[in-house]
VMD Tcl script that draws the C-alpha trace (Angstrom):
set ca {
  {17.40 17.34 94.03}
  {16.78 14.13 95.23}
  {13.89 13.27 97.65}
  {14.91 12.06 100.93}
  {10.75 11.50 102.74}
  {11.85 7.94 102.72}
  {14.29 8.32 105.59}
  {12.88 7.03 108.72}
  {13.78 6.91 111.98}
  {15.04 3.12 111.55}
  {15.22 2.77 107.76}
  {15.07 4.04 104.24}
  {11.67 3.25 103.05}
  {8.55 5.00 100.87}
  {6.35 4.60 97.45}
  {8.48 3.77 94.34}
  {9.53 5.66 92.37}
  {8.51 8.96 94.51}
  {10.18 8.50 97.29}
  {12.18 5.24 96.44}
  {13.78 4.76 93.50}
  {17.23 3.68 91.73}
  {18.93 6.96 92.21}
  {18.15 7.31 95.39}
  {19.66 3.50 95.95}
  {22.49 4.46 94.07}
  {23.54 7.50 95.48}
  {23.03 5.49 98.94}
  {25.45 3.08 98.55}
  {27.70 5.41 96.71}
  {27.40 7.58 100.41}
  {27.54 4.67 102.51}
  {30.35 2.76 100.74}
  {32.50 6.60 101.16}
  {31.59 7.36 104.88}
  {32.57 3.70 106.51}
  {35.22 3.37 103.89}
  {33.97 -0.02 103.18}
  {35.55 -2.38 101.52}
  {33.12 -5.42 101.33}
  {28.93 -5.10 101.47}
  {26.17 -7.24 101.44}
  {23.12 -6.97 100.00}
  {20.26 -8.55 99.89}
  {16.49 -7.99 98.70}
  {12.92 -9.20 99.75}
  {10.37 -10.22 97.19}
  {8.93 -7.19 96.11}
  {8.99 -6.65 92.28}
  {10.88 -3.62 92.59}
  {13.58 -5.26 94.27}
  {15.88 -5.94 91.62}
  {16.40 -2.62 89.63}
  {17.15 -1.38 93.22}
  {19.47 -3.77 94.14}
  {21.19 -3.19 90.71}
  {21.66 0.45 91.42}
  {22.22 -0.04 94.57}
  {25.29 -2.12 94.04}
  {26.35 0.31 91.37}
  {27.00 2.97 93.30}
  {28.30 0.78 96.61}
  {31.31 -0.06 93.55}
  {31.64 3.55 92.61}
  {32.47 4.04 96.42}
  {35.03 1.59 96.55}
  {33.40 -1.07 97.67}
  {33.02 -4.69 96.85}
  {29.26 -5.96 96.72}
  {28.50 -9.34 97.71}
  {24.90 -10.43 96.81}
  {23.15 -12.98 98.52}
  {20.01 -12.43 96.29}
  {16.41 -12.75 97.62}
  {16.37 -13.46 101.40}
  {15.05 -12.29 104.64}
  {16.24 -9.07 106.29}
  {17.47 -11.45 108.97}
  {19.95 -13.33 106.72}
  {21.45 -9.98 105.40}
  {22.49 -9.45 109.14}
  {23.97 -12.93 109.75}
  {25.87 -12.68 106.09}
  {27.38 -9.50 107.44}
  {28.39 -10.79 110.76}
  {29.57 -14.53 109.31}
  {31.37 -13.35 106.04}
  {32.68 -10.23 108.25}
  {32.07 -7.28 106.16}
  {31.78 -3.71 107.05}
  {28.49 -3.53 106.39}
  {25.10 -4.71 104.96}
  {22.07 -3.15 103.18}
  {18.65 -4.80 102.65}
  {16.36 -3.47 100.61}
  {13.02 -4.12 101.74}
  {9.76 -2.08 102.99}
  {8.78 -4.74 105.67}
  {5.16 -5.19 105.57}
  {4.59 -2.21 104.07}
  {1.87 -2.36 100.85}
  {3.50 -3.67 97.75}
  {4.18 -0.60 96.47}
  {6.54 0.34 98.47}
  {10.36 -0.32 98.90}
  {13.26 0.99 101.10}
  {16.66 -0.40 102.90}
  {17.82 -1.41 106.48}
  {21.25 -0.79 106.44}
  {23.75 -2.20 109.33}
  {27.67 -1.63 109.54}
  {30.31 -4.04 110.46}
  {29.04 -7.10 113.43}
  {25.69 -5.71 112.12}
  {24.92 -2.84 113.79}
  {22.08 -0.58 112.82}
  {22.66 2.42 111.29}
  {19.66 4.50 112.59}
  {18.66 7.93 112.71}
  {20.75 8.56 115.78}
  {23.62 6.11 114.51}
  {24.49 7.95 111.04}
  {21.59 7.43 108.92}
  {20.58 11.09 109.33}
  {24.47 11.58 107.56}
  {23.66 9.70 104.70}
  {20.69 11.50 104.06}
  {22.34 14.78 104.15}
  {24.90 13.57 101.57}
  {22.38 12.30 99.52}
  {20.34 15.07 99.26}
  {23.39 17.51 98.53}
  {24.69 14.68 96.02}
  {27.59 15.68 98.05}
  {30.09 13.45 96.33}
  {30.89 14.09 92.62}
  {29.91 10.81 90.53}
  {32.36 9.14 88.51}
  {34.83 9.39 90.96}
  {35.93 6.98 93.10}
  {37.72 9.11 95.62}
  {41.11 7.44 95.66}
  {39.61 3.94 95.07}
  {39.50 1.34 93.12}
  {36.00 0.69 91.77}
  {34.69 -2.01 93.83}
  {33.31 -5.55 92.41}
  {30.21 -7.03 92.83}
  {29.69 -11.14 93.15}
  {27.44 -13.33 94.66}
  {27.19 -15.83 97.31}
  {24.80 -18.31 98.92}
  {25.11 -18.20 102.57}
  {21.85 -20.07 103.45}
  {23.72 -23.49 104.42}
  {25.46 -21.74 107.01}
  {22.40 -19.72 108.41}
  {19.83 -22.74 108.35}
  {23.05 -24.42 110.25}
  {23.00 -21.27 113.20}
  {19.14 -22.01 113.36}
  {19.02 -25.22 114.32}
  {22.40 -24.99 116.74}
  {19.39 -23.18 119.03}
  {17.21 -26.26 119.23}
  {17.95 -30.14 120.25}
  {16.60 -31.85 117.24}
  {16.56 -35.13 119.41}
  {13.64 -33.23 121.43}
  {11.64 -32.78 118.54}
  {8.48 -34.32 118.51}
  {6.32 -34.75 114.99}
  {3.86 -31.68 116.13}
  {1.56 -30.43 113.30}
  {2.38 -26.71 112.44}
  {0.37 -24.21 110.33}
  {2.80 -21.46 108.38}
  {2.03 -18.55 106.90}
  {4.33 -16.44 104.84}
  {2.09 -14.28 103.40}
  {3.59 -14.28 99.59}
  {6.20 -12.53 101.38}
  {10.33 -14.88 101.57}
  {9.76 -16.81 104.52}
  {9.08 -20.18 102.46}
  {12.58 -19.47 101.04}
  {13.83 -20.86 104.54}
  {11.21 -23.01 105.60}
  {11.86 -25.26 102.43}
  {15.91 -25.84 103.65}
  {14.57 -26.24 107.48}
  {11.88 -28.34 106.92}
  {14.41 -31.34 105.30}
  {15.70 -31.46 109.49}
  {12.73 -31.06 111.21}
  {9.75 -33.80 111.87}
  {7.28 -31.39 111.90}
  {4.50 -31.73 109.71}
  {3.91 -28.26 108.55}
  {1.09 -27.43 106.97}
  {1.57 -23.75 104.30}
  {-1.07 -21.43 103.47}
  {-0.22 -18.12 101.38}
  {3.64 -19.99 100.71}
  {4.49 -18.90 97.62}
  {6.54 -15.78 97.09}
  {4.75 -12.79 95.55}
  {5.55 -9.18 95.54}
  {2.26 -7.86 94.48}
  {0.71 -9.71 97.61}
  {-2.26 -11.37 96.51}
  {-3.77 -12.38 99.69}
  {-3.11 -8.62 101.35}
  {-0.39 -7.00 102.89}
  {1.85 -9.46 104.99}
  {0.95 -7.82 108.28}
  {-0.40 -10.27 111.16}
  {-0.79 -7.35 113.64}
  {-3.39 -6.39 111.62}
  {-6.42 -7.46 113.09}
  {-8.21 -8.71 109.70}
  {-5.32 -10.70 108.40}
  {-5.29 -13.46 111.55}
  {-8.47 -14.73 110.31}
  {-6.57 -17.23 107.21}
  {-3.95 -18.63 109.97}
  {-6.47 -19.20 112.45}
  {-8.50 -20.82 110.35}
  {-6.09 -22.98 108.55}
  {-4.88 -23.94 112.00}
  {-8.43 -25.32 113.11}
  {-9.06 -27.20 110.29}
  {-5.11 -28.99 109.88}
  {-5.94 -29.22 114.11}
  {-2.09 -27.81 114.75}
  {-0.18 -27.63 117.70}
  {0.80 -24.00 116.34}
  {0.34 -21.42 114.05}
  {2.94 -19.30 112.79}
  {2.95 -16.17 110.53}
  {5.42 -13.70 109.16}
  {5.77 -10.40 108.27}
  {7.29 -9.74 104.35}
  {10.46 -10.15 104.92}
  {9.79 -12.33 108.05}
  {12.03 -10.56 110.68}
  {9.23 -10.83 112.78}
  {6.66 -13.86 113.50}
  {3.19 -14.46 115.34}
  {2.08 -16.87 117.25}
  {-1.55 -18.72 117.17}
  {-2.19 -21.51 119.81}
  {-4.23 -24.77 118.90}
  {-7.18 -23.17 119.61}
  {-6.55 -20.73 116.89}
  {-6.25 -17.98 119.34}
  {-3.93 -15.12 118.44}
  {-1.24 -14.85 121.11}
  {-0.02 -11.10 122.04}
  {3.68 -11.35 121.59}
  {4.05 -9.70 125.35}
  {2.99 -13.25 126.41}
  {6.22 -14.75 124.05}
  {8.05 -12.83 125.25}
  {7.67 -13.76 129.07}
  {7.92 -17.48 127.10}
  {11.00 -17.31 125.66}
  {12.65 -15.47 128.93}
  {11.44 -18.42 130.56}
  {12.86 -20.65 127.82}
  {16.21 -19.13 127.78}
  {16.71 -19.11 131.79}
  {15.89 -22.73 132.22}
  {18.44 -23.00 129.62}
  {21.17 -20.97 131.06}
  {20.17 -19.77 134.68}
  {21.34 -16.20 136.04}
  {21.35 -14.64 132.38}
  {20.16 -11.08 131.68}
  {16.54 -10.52 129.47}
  {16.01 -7.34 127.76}
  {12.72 -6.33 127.60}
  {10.64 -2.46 126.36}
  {8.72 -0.26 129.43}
  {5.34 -0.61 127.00}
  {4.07 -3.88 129.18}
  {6.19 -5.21 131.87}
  {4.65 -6.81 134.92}
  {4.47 -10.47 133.27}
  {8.07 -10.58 131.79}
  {9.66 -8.72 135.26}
  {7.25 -12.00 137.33}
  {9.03 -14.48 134.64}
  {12.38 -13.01 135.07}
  {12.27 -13.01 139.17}
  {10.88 -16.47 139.24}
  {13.28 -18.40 136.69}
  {16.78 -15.95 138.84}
  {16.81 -14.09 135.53}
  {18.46 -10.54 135.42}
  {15.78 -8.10 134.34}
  {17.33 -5.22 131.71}
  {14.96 -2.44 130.80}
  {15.18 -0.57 127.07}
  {13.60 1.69 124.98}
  {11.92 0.14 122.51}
  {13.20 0.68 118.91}
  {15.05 -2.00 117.01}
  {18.26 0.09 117.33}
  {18.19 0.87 121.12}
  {17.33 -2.96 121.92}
  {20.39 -3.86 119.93}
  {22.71 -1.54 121.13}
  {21.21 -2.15 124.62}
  {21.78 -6.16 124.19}
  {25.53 -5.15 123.10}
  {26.19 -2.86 126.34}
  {24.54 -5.71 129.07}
  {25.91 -8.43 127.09}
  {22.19 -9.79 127.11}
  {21.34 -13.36 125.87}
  {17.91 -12.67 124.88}
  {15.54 -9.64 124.54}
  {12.06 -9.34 123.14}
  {9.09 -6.54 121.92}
  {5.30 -6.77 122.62}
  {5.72 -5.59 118.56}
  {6.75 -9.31 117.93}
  {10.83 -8.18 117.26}
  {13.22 -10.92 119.09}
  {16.79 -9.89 119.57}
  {19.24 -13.18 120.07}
  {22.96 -12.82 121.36}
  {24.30 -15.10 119.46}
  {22.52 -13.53 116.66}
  {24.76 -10.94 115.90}
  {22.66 -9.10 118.72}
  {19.82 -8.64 116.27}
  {16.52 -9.63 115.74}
  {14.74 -12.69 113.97}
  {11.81 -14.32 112.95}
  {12.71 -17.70 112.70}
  {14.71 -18.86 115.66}
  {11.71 -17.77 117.85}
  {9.33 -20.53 116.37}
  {12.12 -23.12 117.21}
  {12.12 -22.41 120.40}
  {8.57 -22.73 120.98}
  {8.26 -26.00 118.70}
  {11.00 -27.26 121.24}
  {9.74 -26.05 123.90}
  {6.09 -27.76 123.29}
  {7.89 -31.14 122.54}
  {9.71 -31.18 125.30}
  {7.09 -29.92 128.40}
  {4.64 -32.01 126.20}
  {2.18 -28.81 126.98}
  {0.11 -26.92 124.50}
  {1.38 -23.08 123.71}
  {-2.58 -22.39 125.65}
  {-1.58 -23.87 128.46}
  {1.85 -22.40 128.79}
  {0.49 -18.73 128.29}
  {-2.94 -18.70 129.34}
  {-1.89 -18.87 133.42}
  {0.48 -15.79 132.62}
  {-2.67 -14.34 130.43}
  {-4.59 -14.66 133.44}
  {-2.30 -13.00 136.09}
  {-1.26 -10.25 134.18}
  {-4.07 -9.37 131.39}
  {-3.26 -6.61 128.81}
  {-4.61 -4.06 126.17}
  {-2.18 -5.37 123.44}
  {-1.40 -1.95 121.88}
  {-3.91 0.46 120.50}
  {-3.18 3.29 117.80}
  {-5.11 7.00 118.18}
  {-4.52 9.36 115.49}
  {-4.09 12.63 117.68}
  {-3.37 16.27 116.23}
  {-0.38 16.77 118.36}
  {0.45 13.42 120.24}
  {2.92 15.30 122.94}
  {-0.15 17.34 123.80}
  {-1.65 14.38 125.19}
  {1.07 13.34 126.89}
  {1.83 16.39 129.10}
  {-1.52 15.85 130.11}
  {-2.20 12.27 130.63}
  {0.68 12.68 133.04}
  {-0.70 16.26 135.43}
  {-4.11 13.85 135.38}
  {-2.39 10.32 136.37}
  {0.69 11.18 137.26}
  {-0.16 11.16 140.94}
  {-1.48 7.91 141.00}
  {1.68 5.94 140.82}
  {5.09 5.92 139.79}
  {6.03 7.99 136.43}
  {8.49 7.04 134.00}
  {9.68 8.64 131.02}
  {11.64 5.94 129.56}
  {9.56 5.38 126.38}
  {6.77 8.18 126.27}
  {4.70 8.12 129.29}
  {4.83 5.16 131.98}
  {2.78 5.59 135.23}
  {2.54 2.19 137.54}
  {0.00 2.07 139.83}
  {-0.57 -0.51 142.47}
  {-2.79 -3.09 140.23}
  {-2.71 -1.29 137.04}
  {-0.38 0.33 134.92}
  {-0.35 2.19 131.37}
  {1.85 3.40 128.70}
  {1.19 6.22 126.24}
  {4.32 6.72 123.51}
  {4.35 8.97 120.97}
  {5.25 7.41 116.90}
  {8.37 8.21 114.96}
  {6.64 8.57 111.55}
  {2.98 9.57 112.29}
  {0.69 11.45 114.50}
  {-0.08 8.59 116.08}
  {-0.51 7.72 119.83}
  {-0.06 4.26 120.70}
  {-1.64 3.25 124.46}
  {-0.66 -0.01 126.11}
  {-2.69 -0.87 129.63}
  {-2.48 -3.95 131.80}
  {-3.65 -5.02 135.51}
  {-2.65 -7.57 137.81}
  {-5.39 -10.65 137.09}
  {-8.29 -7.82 137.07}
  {-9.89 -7.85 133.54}
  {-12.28 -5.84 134.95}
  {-10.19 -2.62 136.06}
  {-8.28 -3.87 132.45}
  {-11.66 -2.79 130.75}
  {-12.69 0.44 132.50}
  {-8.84 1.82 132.31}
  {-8.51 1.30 129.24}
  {-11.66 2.77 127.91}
  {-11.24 5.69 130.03}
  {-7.49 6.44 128.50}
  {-9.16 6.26 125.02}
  {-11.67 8.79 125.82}
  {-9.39 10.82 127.48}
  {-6.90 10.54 124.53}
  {-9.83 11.11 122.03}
  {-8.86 11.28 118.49}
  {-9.29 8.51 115.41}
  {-8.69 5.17 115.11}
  {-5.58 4.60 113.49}
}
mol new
graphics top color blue
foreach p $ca { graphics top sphere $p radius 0.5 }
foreach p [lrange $ca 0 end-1] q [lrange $ca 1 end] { graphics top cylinder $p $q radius 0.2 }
display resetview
């Protein structure tokens, strides 16, 4: 029987080969190829060493369900997305574990327009029919047995990313980028040829076994190389990536490490100066800065769960042109409706040539009025536990919202406790209107009520 632990709430992903592995790719695409009745797939990898025997297997049994594979070969979970949505196929699987330790491996796995297939959105199908083995091999249920080929899409996806800039805006800023030996140098090297950036590369080079640590900025102890590398080239910026740079982070040219709550208040700002009266999508975790952004630029404020899936299916419903996560995930309209990590530092690098202000002094005022937490991990026995009763001992201190775990908004402070989809972990978020004082005592007093282990 095969092991299915690697099925997540978003995504395939686990330790290979226990949990990952080429059957279990196989008999994936083999299920997925069946249920959609696809005809055409793409698939793409990250740089992790395991990535190719997957793919192989993967594609194998995509074929042996009828489908034809088209591989696009090592690229960003991003690009798998816009291959799906620009070549118009009926689905797309990357196989990547994100920033997970190198060894690891899994898949993200959209349908046709790219839309995620989730726990809630058929992933929790495939899993059945994988464990079962459901679907009796050699057969190719009334099909022909699909083809595989290959294809090189990135001309037409470095094209989409700069059709969201003005390159005649662009001023010759000095930018620090940091891949972390995951792919994101693989795009930087075709966008760089357009741009008059000088941009300075630490940790470029592609390398699955991740020789400079995991490529995680959110972790605290990895900031240290970009911030570093960004006082001594004296940037304008600092950028760095996750592994298979869906997501990016922000450092200003003071080397400071920008929460992405503030970018996202940023790029709502960016986007309704752009096109006035649009809608912004943004999660209940920390709110009060984006909602002030929204209201002041005549922006139409859209609440969602957070959860790559519910944004995207949220930005589909509200027709939404832009959306963002404190967790540093950017959802674009005219991105398929999905997320990126690379059309997020154009938009800044425009935005800072054309104000002619530093990325300090366009977030520090909003750091000011509405300080924050950034969000803080508690490993709990039983996180629901705490919930319940974080809410009988807040609850009547504002309003409650149940949204995304526990929301209560008081007058000048507000806090939100959400439960993970993977671990026994409790995430808290707190922030206060300008008072970095109550910011301080609130928050320690949630983490001793919460109790618990750092996670």
């Amino acid at each position: 029987m095969i092991n299915t632990n690697a099925f997540k709430a978003y995504d395939i992903r686990g330790i290979v080969p226990e949990e990952v592995n080429e059957d279990l790719a196989y008999l994936v695409g083999r299920v997925f190829a069946v249920m959609y009745g696809a005809e055409n797939v793409v698939v793409g990898r990250d740089i992790r060493t395991t990535g190719e025997s997957i793919v192989e297997a993967l594609s194998e049994g995509l074929c042996h369900g009828g489908a034809n594979v088209i591989d696009i070969g090592v690229c960003g979970t991003e690009m798998v997305y816009f291959a799906t949505a620009h070549l118009k196929t009926d689905g797309g699987i990357m196989v990547t574990a994100s920033h997970n330790p190198a060894q690891y491996n899994g898949m993200k796995i959209v349908r046709r327009g790219a839309r995620p297939v989730s726990a809630d959105t058929g992933l929790l199908d495939i899993k059945e029919l994988v464990k079962k083995d459901a679907l009796p091999k050699g057969v190719y249920l009334d099909k022909i047995k699909g083809s595989i080929s290959k294809a090189d899409i990135m001309e037409d996806y470095i094209a989409h990313l700069l059709s969201y800039i003005d390159l005649q805006a662009l001023k010759p800023l000095t930018l620090v980028a940091n891949p972390g030996n995951g792919g994101a140098n693989l795009v930087l090297e075709h966008l760089e040829k357009h741009l008059p950036f000088n941009i300075v590369k630490i940790n470029a080079e592609p390398d699955g076994t991740f020789p400079n640590g995991v490529p995680n900025p959110l972790l605290v102890q990895n900031r240290a190389v970009t911030a570093s590398a960004v006082q001594k080239a004296q940037a304008d910026l600092g950028i760095a990536w996750d592994g298979d740079f869906d997501r990016c982070f922000f450092f200003d040219e003071e080397a400071d490490f920008i929460e992405g709550y503030y970018i996202v208040g940023l790029l709502a700002e960016i986007f309704l100066q752009k096109y006035p009266g649009e809608k912004i999508m943004y999660d209940p975790r920390l709110t009060w800065n984006t909602l002030d952004i929204i209201k002041q630029y005549g922006g139409e404020p859209v609440r969602c769960k957070s959860g790559h899936a519910f944004m995207k299916e949220c930005m589909r419903a509200h027709d939404i042109i832009y959306g963002g996560e404190m967790a540093s995930h950017h959802y674009f309209r005219d991105f398929s409706y999905c997320d990126s990590g690379m059309i997020p530092w154009l938009l800044l690098a425009e935005h800072i040539s054309k104000t002619g202000k530093s990325l300090v002094t366009l977030v520090k005022e909003r750091m000011e009025l509405f300080p924050c937490s950034g969000e803080i991990n508690r490993k709990v026995e039983d996180a629901s536990v705490v919930i319940k009763a974080a809410e009988q001992k807040y609850g009547m201190l504002g309003e409650v919202d149940h949204l995304d775990g526990l929301t209560v908004d008081a007058a000048n402070w507000r806090f939100n406790l959400r439960m993970s989809n993977t671990e026994p972990v409790i995430r808290l978020n707190v922030e206060t209107r300008g008072d970095k004082a109550l910011l301080k005592e609130k928050t320690q007093e949630l983490l001793a009520f919460i109790g618990g282990e750092e996670a």
